[in-house]
N, C-alpha and C positions, 0 to 999 in steps of 0.2 A: 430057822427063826425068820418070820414073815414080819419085816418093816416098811415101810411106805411116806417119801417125802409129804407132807401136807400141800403144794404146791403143785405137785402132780395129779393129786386128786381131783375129776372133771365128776359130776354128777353129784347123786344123793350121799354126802357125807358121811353121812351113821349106816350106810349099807356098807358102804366103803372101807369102811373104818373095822366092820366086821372080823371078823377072824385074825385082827393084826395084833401082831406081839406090840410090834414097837410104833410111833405116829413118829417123823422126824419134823422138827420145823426150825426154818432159819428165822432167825431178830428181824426179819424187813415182813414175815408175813403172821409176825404176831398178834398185829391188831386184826387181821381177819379170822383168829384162831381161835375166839373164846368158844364156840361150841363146842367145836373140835376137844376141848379141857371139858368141858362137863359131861360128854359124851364117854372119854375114856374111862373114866372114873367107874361109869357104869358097865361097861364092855368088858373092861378089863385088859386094857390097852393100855400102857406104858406110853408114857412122853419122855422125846427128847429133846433139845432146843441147842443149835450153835449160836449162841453169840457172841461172836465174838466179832472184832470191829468196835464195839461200843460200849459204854458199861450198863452192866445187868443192873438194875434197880428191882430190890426184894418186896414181895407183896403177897396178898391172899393168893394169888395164883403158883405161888412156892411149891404148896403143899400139891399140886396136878404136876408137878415136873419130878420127873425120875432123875434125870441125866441131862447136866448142863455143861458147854461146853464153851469156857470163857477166855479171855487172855489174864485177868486177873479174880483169883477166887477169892481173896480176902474179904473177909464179912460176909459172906456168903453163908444164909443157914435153911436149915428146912428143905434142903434136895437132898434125895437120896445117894448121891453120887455126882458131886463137881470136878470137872479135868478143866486142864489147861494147856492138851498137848494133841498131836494127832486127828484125825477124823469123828465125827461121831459116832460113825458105825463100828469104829475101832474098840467102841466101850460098850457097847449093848450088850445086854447079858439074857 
């Protein structure tokens, strides 16, 4: 299974992003990540997001997250699969 920090990605994005099962991305580089979400969609690229440190505030961008990785998942809807423990590569599927 091929995943790739979004942080580490230097270059053309949507090349990059190619052939990846999984996108992973931390809460500090989500404002740079909107592409990143409308590109998977189309790809066929799986998101995943740690945030934790801070709370998750839910929104249109729900529905682009597979795998969210919180300290608190209460009220949390619309991802495929919320943890609250462990790594996030511990949950990729």
């Amino acid at each position: 299974m091929y995943s790739r920090w979004f942080h580490e990605i230097e270059g053309d994005l949507r090349q990059e992003m190619k052939g990846l099962r999984w996108l992973l991305i931390r809460k500090e580089d989500l404002p740079q990540a909107t592409s990143a979400w409308m590109f998977a969609e189309l790809d066929g690229t799986l998101i995943g997001v740690d945030h934790r440190g801070s709370e998750f505030e839910s929104g249109i961008h729900n529905r682009a997250i597979h795998l969210l990785l919180v300290d608190d998942s209460e009220g949390i809807t619309g991802i495929t699969k919320v943890v609250t423990e462990g790594k996030l590569e511990d949950h990729i599927w």
